[in-house]
C-alpha positions in Angstrom: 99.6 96.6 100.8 100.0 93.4 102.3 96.9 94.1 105.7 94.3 91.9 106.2 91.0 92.6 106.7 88.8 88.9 106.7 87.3 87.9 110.0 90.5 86.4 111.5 92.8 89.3 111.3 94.8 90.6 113.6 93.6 94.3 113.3 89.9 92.5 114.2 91.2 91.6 117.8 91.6 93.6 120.9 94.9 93.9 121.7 97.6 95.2 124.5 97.7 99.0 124.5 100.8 100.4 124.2 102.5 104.2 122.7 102.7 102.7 119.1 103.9 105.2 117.0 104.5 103.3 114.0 101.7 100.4 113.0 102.8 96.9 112.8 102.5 95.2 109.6 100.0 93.1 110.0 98.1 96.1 111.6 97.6 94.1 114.7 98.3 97.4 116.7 95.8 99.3 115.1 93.9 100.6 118.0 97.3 101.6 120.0 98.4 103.1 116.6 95.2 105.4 116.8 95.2 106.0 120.1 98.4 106.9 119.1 97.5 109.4 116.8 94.8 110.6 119.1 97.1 111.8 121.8 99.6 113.3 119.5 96.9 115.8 118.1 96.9 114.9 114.8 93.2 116.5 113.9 93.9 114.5 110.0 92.8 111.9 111.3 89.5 112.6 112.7 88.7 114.6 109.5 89.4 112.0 107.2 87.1 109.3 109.4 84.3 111.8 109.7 84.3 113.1 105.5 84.5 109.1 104.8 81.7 108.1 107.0 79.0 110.7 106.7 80.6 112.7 110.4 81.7 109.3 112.2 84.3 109.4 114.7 86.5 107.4 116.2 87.5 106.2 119.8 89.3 103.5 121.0 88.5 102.1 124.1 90.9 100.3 127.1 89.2 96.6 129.1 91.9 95.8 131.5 95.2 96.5 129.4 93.2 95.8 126.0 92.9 98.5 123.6 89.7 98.3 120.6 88.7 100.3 118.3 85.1 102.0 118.2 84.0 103.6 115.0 80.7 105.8 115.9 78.4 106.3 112.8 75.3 108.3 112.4 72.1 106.5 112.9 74.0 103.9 114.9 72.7 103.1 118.5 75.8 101.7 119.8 79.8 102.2 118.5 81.1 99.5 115.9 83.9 97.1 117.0 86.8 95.8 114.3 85.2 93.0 114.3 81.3 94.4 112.9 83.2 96.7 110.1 83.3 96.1 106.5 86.9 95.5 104.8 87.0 98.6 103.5 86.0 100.3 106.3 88.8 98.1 108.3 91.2 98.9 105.5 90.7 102.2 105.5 91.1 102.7 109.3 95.0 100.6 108.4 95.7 103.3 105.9 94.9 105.8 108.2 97.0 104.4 110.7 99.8 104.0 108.3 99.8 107.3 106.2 99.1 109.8 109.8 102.2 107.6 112.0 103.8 110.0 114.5 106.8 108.5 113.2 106.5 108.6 109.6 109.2 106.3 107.1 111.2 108.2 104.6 109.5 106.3 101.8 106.1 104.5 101.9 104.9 102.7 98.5 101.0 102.3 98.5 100.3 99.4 95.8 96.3 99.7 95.4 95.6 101.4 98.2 91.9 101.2 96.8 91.4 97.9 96.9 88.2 96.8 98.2 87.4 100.2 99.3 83.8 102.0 97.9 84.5 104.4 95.2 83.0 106.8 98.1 86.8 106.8 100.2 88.7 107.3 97.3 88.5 111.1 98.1 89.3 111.0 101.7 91.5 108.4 101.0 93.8 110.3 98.5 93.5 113.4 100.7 94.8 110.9 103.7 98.1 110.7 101.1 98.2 114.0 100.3 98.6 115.1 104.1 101.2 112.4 104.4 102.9 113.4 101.1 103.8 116.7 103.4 106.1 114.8 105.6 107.1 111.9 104.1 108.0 110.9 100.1 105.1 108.7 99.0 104.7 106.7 96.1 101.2 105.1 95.2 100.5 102.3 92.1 96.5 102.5 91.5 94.5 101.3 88.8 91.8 103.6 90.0 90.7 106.6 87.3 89.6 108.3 90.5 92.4 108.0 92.7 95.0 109.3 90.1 92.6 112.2 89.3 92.4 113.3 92.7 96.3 113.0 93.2 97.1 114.9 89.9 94.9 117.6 91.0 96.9 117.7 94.3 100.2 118.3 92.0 101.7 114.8 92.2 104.1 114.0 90.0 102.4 111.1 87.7 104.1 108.2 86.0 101.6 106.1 83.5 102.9 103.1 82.6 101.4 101.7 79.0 102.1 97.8 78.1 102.6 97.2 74.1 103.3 93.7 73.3 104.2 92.4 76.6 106.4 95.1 77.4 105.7 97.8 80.2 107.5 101.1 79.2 106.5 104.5 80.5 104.0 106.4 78.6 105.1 109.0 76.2 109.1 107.6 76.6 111.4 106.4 73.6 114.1 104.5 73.4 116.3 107.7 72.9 114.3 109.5 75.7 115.1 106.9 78.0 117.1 107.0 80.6 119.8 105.0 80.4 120.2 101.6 82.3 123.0 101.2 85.0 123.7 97.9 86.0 126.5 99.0 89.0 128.8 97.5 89.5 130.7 94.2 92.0 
């Protein structure tokens, strides 16, 4: 949860292309990580990009050992670099990296993946963890209405959390329904 998107970050500079099968956590590999994803096959990808953006796609593009990414959009004359795109836009290209890795991580945790994104990618964006979800166990925290809607009606499992008097308990448990607390042991 932790990418930056403002002017100076790393995922806003060209960078040297390498096979990077697993993004960097400052998404500073981000145009090697969907180049990446580009020569592996994975088709998710493109689909996501293109139902977010109205049928953009995506390219990334090599200057002497430097790899960029180029977002194509209809009604554009000319291919957007990292450095032109919106946050969200930006932060929606990281999740992409992130969620379709050749190399996916046992676990990932998604806090607010929505976060500064336009209520219009929290579709493609929750189908972009759906896909993942099928090889990889993924856990998201969202605020968003929209985002937990479109997950439930993918069959996720759903925890709601409720806070009552300063405490955070899980909705709908008891103190008898509870599991009960292991503190292991030395």
């Amino acid at each position: 949860d932790g990418f930056r998107v403002d002017a100076a970050a790393p995922a806003r500079q060209p960078r040297v292309g390498t096979r990077t099968p697993v993004l960097s956590d400052d998404g500073a590999d981000l145009a090697a990580a969907l180049q990446t994803i580009i020569e592996v096959g994975h088709d998710d990808l493109a689909r996501a990009v293109a139902d977010a953006f109205d049928g953009a796609t995506i390219s990334v593009t090599d200057n002497d050992g430097l790899f960029e990414l180029q977002l194509r959009q209809r009604g554009m004359l000319r291919a957007l670099k990292p450095a032109e795109l919106s946050d969200g836009t930006l932060r929606f290209m990281l999740w992409g990296a992130a969620l379709f890795s050749p190399r996916p991580p046992s676990l990932m945790v998604l806090n607010e993946p929505e976060t500064s994104l336009h209520p219009d990618l929290i579709p493609p964006l929750a189908a972009m963890i759906c896909a993942a979800a099928a090889n990889t166990q993924v856990v998201v925290v969202t605020h968003s209405g929209g985002m937990q809607e479109r997950l439930a009606a993918a069959d996720a499992l759903t925890v709601e959390l409720i806070k009552e008097w300063g405490e955070t308990r899980v909705a709908g448990q008891t103190m008898l329904t509870a599991p009960p607390w292991d503190w292991g042991k030395r």
